[in-house]
N, C-alpha and C positions, 0 to 999 in steps of 0.2 A: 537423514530425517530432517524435514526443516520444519517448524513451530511457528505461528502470526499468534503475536500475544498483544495486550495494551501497550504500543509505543516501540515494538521492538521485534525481529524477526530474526530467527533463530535457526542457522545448520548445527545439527547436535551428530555427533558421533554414534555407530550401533549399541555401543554402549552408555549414548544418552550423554555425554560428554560437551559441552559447548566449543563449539570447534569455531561460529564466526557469531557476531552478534550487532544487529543493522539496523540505529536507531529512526523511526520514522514518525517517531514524535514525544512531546505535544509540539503542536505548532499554532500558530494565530492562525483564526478564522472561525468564520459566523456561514450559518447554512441559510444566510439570505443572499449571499454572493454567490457570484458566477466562478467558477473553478478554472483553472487553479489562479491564484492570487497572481503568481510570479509572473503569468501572460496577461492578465488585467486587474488591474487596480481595482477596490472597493470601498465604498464610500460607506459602507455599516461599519459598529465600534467591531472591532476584532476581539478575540479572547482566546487563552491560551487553552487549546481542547487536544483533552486524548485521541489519539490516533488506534482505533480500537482493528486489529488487523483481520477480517473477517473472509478473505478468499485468495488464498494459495494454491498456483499451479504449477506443477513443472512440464516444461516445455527440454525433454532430454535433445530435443532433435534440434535444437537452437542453443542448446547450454545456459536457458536462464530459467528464472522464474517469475510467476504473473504474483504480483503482492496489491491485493484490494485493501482497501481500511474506509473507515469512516470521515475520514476530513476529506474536504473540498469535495462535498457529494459524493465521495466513495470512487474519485480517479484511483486510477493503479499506475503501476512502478514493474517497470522490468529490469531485474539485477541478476546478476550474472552467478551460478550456482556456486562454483569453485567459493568464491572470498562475498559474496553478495553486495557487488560493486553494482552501483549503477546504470545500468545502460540507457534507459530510454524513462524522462522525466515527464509530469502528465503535460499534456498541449490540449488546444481545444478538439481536438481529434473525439468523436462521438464515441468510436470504439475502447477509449479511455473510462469509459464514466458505466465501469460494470458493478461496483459495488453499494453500497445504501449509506446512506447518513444515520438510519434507525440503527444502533447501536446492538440490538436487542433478535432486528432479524436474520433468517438463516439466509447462507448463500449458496449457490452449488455450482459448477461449472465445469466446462470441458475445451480441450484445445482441439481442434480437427485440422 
């Protein structure tokens, strides 16, 4: 079972158990910059914001998972199921930027 909660993304055992736990924030940043920080500099004041984890995919036929959140426009993160290791950090790549900044709205999604 894996959990996208405020700041933190969770494989929990059948018995609900926390088995790994993959912190993904807070981190600096202002949603009048351009995403992600790490590939371009931003000239607005920055601020430490929750990373509110808001679209979780598993992709079993690849062995990871798609993690959306709210920072830096709502990029995503692909981490690898077993231990929830990082594979693939946001870039300007379009198909990165599937999540919302809106803290509030729903998301849904599919892997084909």
């Amino acid at each position: 079972v894996y959990v996208g909660a405020i700041n933190r993304v969770y494989k929990l055992s059948g018995n609900l158990t926390v088995l790994v736990d993959h912190k993904t924030g807070p981190e600096e940043d202002n949603k009048s910059c351009y995403p992600p920080l790490i590939v371009q500099p931003c000239t607005e004041i920055l601020t430490l914001t929750n990373n509110v984890n808001k679209l979780l995919i598993i992709d079993y036929s690849e062995n990871r998972l798609l993690a959306c959140g709210s920072l830096y426009q709502g990029v995503c993160k692909l981490l690898r199921l077993d231990d929830l290791f990082i594979l693939v950090e946001p870039s300007h790549k379009k198909e990165h930027y599937l999540s919302s900044v809106n803290k509030t709205g729903t998301m849904y999604g599919v892997i084909v």
